[in-house]
N, C-alpha and C positions, 0 to 999 in steps of 0.2 A: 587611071591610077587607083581610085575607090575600091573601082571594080577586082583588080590583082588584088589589092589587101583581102577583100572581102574572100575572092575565090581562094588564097592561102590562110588564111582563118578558119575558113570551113574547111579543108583537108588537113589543118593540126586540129580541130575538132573529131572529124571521123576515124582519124589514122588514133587518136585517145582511145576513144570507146571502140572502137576496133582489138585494140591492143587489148583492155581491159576486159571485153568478153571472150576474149581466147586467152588467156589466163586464168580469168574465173573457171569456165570450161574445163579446163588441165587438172586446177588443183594447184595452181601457184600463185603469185602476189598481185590481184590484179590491179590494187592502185599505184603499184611500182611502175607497172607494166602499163597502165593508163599514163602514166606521169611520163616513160620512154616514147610512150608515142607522141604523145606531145612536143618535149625537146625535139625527138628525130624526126617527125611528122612520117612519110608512107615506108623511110627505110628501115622501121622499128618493127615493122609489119610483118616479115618473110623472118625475123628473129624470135620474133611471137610465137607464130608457127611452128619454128623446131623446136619448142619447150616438149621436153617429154611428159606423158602425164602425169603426174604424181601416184604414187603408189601409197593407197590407205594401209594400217596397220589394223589388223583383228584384233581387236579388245575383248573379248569370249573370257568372261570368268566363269568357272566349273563350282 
Protein backbone atom coordinates (compact mmCIF):
# COMPACT_ATOMS: atom_id res chain seq x y z
CA UNK A 1 0.00 0.00 0.00
CA UNK A 2 3.03 2.43 0.90
CA UNK A 3 4.43 1.56 -2.13
CA UNK A 4 1.12 2.65 -4.69
CA UNK A 5 1.02 5.94 -2.54
CA UNK A 6 4.60 6.60 -3.01
CA UNK A 7 4.70 5.35 -6.94
CA UNK A 8 1.24 7.93 -7.50
CA UNK A 9 3.07 10.87 -5.73
CA UNK A 10 5.86 10.54 -7.92
CA UNK A 11 3.85 10.58 -11.26
CA UNK A 12 1.56 13.92 -9.90
CA UNK A 13 5.14 15.09 -9.17
CA UNK A 14 6.57 14.36 -12.72
CA UNK A 15 3.37 14.80 -14.73
CA UNK A 16 3.85 18.94 -12.50
CA UNK A 17 7.21 19.77 -13.73
CA UNK A 18 6.55 17.96 -16.92
CA UNK A 19 3.59 20.19 -17.62
CA UNK A 20 5.36 23.31 -16.40
CA UNK A 21 8.45 22.92 -18.65
CA UNK A 22 6.45 22.68 -21.72
CA UNK A 23 4.74 25.68 -20.97
CA UNK A 24 7.52 27.72 -19.98
CA UNK A 25 8.98 26.28 -23.39
CA UNK A 26 5.79 27.74 -25.34
CA UNK A 27 5.55 31.00 -23.80
CA UNK A 28 2.56 30.24 -21.64
CA UNK A 29 1.51 30.06 -17.81
CA UNK A 30 3.69 27.65 -16.65
CA UNK A 31 2.69 27.53 -12.91
CA UNK A 32 -1.00 27.19 -14.23
CA UNK A 33 0.21 24.54 -16.14
CA UNK A 34 2.36 22.92 -13.35
CA UNK A 35 -0.60 23.22 -11.03
CA UNK A 36 -2.95 21.13 -14.07
CA UNK A 37 -0.66 18.55 -13.93
CA UNK A 38 -0.80 18.07 -10.64
CA UNK A 39 -4.67 18.03 -10.24
CA UNK A 40 -4.67 15.72 -13.62
CA UNK A 41 -1.51 13.91 -13.03
CA UNK A 42 -0.15 12.17 -16.90
CA UNK A 43 -3.73 13.29 -18.57
CA UNK A 44 -2.59 17.09 -18.30
CA UNK A 45 0.39 15.96 -20.33
CA UNK A 46 -0.81 15.46 -24.19
CA UNK A 47 -2.88 18.99 -23.32
CA UNK A 48 0.31 20.69 -22.54
CA UNK A 49 1.61 19.67 -25.56
CA UNK A 50 -1.06 21.13 -28.02
CA UNK A 51 -0.39 24.71 -26.37
CA UNK A 52 0.53 26.60 -29.30
CA UNK A 53 3.63 28.71 -28.87
CA UNK A 54 2.96 31.88 -28.05
CA UNK A 55 3.76 34.63 -30.44
CA UNK A 56 6.30 37.59 -29.17
CA UNK A 57 5.36 41.05 -30.28
CA UNK A 58 8.30 43.56 -31.78
CA UNK A 59 8.63 46.43 -29.63
CA UNK A 60 11.36 48.28 -32.39
CA UNK A 61 11.08 51.93 -31.52
CA UNK A 62 12.45 54.17 -34.48
Amino acid sequence: MTALLLLCSLLVIVSAVTCYQIAKKRGRRPVFWGVMGALFGPLAIPFAFLLHHKRQKNNVST
